[in-house]
Structure formats: structure tokens, C-alpha cells
N, C-alpha and C positions, 0 to 999 in steps of 0.2 A: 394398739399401743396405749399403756397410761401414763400419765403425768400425775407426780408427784408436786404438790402447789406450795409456793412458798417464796421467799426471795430469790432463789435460786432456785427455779421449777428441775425437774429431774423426769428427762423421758425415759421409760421402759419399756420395753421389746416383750411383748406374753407372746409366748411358743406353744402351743399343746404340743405332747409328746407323748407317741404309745408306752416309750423305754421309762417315762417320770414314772415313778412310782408315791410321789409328795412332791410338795413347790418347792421350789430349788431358784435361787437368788445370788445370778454372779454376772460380777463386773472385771468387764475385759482389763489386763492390766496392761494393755497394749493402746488402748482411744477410751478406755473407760466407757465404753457402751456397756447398758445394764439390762439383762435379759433373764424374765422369769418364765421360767417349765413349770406348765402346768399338764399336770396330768389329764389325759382325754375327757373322764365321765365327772371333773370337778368343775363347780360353777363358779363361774368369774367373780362371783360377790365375795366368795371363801379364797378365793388368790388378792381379791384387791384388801379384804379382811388383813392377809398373810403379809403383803405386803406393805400397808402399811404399819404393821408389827415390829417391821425391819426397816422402818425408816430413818431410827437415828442412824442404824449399823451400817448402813447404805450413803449416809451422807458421810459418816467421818472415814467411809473407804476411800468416796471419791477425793474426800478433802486431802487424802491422802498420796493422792495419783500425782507422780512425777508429770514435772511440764513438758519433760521431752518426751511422755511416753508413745506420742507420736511425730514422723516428721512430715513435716510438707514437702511436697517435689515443688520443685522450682528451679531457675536459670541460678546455676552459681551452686547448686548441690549435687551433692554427690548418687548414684540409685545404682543397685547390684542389677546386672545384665548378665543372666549365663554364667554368676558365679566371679565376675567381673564388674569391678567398680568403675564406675563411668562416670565423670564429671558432663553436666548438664550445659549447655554455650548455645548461644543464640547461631541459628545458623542461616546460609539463604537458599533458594530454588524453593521445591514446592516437597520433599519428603526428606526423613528424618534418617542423616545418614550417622557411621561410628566411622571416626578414625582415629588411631594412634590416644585410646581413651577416654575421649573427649566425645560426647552425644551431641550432632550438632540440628538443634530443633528450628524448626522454621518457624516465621509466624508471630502474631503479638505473645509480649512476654506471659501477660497472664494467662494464655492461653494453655502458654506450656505442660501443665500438669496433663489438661487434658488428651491431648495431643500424643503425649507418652505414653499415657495407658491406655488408648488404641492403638498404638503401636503394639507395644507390648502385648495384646490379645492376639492380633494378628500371627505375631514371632511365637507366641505361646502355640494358638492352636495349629500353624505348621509342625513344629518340633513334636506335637503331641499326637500329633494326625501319622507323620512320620512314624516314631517309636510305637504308636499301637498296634499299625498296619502290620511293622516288622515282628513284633510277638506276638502277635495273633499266625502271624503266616506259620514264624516255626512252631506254633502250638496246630497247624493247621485248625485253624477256628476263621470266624470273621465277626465282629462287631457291627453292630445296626447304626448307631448314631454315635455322635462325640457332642458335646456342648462343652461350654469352659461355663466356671463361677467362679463368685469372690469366697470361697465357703472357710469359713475357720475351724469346724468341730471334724475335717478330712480334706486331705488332698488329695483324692480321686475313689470314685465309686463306681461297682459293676453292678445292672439292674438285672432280675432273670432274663431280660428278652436279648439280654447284647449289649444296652445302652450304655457307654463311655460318658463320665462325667469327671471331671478333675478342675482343681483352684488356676486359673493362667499365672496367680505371683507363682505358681513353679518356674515358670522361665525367669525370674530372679537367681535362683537355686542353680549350684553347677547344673552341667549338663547330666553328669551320673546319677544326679539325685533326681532332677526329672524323670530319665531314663529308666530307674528305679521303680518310680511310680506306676508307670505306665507298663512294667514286666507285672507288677503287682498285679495291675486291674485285669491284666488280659490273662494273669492264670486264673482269675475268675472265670473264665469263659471256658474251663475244663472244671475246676472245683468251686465251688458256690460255697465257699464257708474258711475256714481258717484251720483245717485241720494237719496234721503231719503231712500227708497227700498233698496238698495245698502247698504249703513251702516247698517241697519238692519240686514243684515246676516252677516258682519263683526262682532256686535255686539254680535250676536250668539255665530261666532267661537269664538272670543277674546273679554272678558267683558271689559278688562284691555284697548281697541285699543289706549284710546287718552293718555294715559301714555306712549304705546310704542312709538307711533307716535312723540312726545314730545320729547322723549329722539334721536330719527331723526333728529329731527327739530335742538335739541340743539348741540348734538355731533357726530353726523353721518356724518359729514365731515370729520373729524379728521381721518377716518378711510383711507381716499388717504393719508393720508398724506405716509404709510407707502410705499418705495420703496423696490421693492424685482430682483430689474438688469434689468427689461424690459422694 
């Protein structure tokens, strides 16, 4: 990571990346996190050169960034569950139950954010362990591993060997749209690429795919926006 030094220091995220082809300088418009791709065989002196090139254009972006462009979770807000708005309320016993809307969290209040989003991985990689198992079966395939991440540039990926990886804010997302994901990743596990062939078996598991896909496309960002302390 560098820092940008000044009254307002500014940290940035260096990436190498096989797919850069030149450095490339973008600020999330969702937490304003600012991350530079650098290409593999370029040297850091020639990226920090680059970058600070684009230091004025980098501050009047951030200056630019809406206050809400992130929210904080907290007792008293609101957090998409499954597609479902959930009012966050202090709750008692020792696990985080849902009734009738309301998420009712145990535990000191500050803690809350944290709390929820282990929760929320927990809920995530059931739902997701579920859906792969079931489109793998009808694909007769099987997958080697599943992990969850916080990933923003995909919400799920197939390795050659079988390896399941997908974002947990999917269990934000209706259930279709999860569900969606997860037909996606496991026709990887017949086709390795995105070709005509490929959508066909996407098709199979999910008739609905360019509905879910769509509702990705249009609000599936919104889903970072939620902060949960980390």
C-alpha cells in the first residue's frame, strides 16, 4: 500500500495484475477505497511516478464522494437479509434470532456490526454450500472446496481443480439471485469459459439467469455499501 502525504494523507491499494495492461486508478464510489493495477513486469517507482501524476484528479474525486456513500450497520438500521429488509434491535439470550422483521442482536451495542457479519457468513455459506451441492448434483459434477470472500470485482469464481469461491454479501441478495450465482459457478464445472455451451447449462440450472444477472448488474453494488467495523 501507498500513501499519498499531505493534510489529508490518502491510502492506496497497488494490485499487480496479469489482465493490466498500463496503471489504472479507480476509486470505489461506494467507501472510496482507491486502488492502483499495476501491471506484472512494471516497477513500483514507474506506478508511484503514475500515481502521483494523478494526484490532484484523485483528491478532487474523493472530495467529491457522497457522505452516505457508505452506511454503517448498527442497532436502530436497517440491513437486506435474503432480499428482505430487516430492522436491526437489541436483543437477549446468547444467538441472533429474526422475527416478524426485526433482527434481534444480542450482546453490547457496539458490538453489533460485528456480530451480524458473522452471522451473515455463517447464513451465506449454508445457502451457498446448499445451491452448489444441488447444481453440481444435476450437472453430475462435484466441487473440491467452497470459501466465501468480501470480493467486489465478482461474486463467485470456478478454479480448474473444482474450487467454489463466491462474495457472502450474496446472502444480502434475494434468494434467486444467490441461487443464480451459484448455477453459474457450477456450470463451470462442465464448461471452463463463457461460451454458447456454457450458457446452456446455466440455462438448464437457472431459466430465470438474465433476470438474476440484471438485478447484479443494476443493484448489486449497493450491497458494499454496507459496513460492518472491518
Amino acid at each position: 500500500m501507498a500513501v499519498l502525504t499531505g493534510v489529508l494523507p490518502v491510502e492506496v491499494h497497488m494490485k499487480r495484475s496479469g489482465r493490466s495492461r498500463r496503471f489504472s486508478l479507480r476509486v470505489s464510489r461506494l467507501d472510496g477505497k482507491v486502488t492502483l493495477s499495476i501491471p506484472l513486469r512494471a516497477r513500483e517507482t514507474e506506478a508511484l511516478e503514475f500515481l502521483r501524476g494523478q494526484e490532484a484528479w484523485l483528491r478532487e474525486s474523493l472530495a467529491a464522494m457522497p457522505e452516505s456513500a457508505s452506511v454503517p450497520v448498527r442497532l436502530g438500521a436497517s440491513l437486506p437479509v435474503e432480499g428482505r429488509s430487516l430492522m436491526l434491535a437489541s436483543g437477549s439470550g446468547r444467538v441472533i434470532r429474526e422475527a416478524e422483521g426485526i433482527l434481534h442482536v444480542p450482546g453490547a451495542p457496539e458490538q453489533a456490526a460485528a456480530r451480524v457479519g458473522a452471522w451473515l457468513k455463517v447464513l451465506a455459506r449454508d445457502r451457498l454450500a446448499e445451491a452448489s451441492a444441488r447444481h453440481a448434483g444435476t450437472l453430475q459434477r462435484r466441487y473440491t472446496r467452497l470459501t466465501l470472500r468480501d470480493t467486489r470485482s465478482r461474486w463467485g469464481s470456478c478454479s480448474p481443480d473444482g474450487a467454489l469461491m463466491y462474495s457472502w454479501r450474496l446472502i444480502m441478495a434475494p434468494p434467486s439471485v444467490l441461487d443464480y450465482v451459484a448455477a453459474h459457478e457450477a456450470a463451470h464445472l462442465v464448461q471452463m469459459n463463457h461460451s454458447a455451451a456454457f450458457w446452456d447449462v446455466v440455462l438448464q440450472l437457472c431459466p430465470n439467469w438474465k433476470r438474476e444477472r440484471q438485478w447484479l448488474h443494476d443493484q448489486g453494488q449497493s450491497l458494499h455499501r454496507f459496513r460492518f467495523g472491518d
